[in-house]
N, C-alpha and C positions, 0 to 999 in steps of 0.2 A: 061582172067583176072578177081580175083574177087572170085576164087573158093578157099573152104578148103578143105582138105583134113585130114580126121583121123586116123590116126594110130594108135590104141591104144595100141595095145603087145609091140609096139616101145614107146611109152606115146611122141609121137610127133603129131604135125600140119604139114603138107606141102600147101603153100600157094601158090596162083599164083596173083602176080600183075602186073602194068603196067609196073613195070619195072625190071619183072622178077622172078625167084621164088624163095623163102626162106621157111626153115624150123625153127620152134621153138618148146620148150619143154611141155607138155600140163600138168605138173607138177608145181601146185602152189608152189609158192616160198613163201606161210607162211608157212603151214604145212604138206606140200606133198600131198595135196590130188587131185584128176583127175579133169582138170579142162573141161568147157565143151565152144564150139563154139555158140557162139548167133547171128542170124541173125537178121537184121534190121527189125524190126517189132514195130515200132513206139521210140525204142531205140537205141544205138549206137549200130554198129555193134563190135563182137569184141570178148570175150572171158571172162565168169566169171564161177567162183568158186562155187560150189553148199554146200559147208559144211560151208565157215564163212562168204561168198558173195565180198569176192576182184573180182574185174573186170579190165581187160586190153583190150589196145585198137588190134587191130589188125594186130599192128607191136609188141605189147608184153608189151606196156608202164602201168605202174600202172595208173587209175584212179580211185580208190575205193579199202576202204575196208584195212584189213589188213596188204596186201602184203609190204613185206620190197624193193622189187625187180621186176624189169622190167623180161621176161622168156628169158629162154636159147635161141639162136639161136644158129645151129649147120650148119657145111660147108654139100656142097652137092657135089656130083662129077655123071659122067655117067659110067656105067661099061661097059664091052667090048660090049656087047650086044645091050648097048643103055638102057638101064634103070636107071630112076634116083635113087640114092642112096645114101641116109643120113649117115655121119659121125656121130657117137653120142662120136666120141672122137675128135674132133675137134670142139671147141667151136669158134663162129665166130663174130665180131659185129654186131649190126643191122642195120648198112648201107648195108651189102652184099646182093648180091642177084648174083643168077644163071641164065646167060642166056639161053634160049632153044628156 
C-alpha cells in the first residue's frame, strides 16, 4: 500500500492503497497538460501540475490551483493471464477500488 505507479503512453496513475487499487488520469483537468506524482517531502503527498501548478490529493481531489476538476478515475479488470489492466473506457467513481 502506498505505491504509484506511472503510466505515461497510457497518461494514467495506478495506485495501491489500503483498501485496494485504483487508477486515475494523470491529465490535468485545466488544460491538459501531464501532470506529475509528488512524494511527501515535507508537503502533502499527491499529485501537481508543473505548467499552471493545480495540485490534487492523492485520490485525485483539487486542492490548488486552477483545476475545475477532481482527475479521472478509470475501472480496472484482471486479464486471463492475471494482469492488471486499465479500462480507459470505463470511467469509475472515486469510491472504487480493485481488490487483489
Amino acid at each position: 500500500p502506498g505505491s504509484v505507479l506511472a503510466l505515461p503512453r497510457q497518461k494514467v496513475f495506478v495506485v495501491r492503497g489500503a483498501e485496494g487499487v485504483y487508477a486515475m488520469s494523470s491529465v490535468c483537468t485545466h488544460l491538459g497538460c501531464i501532470i506529475q506524482h509528488r512524494k511527501a517531502q515535507g508537503q502533502m503527498e499527491g499529485f501537481f501540475c508543473p505548467c499552471h501548478g493545480s495540485a490534487f490529493t492523492l485520490e485525485g481531489k483539487v486542492v490548488g490551483g486552477p483545476a475545475p476538476r477532481p482527475l479521472a478515475w478509470f475501472g480496472l479488470n484482471l486479464s486471463p493471464r492475471g494482469e492488471l489492466v486499465v479500462d480507459l473506457q470505463r470511467v469509475v467513481g472515486p469510491d472504487y477500488r480493485f481488490k487483489v
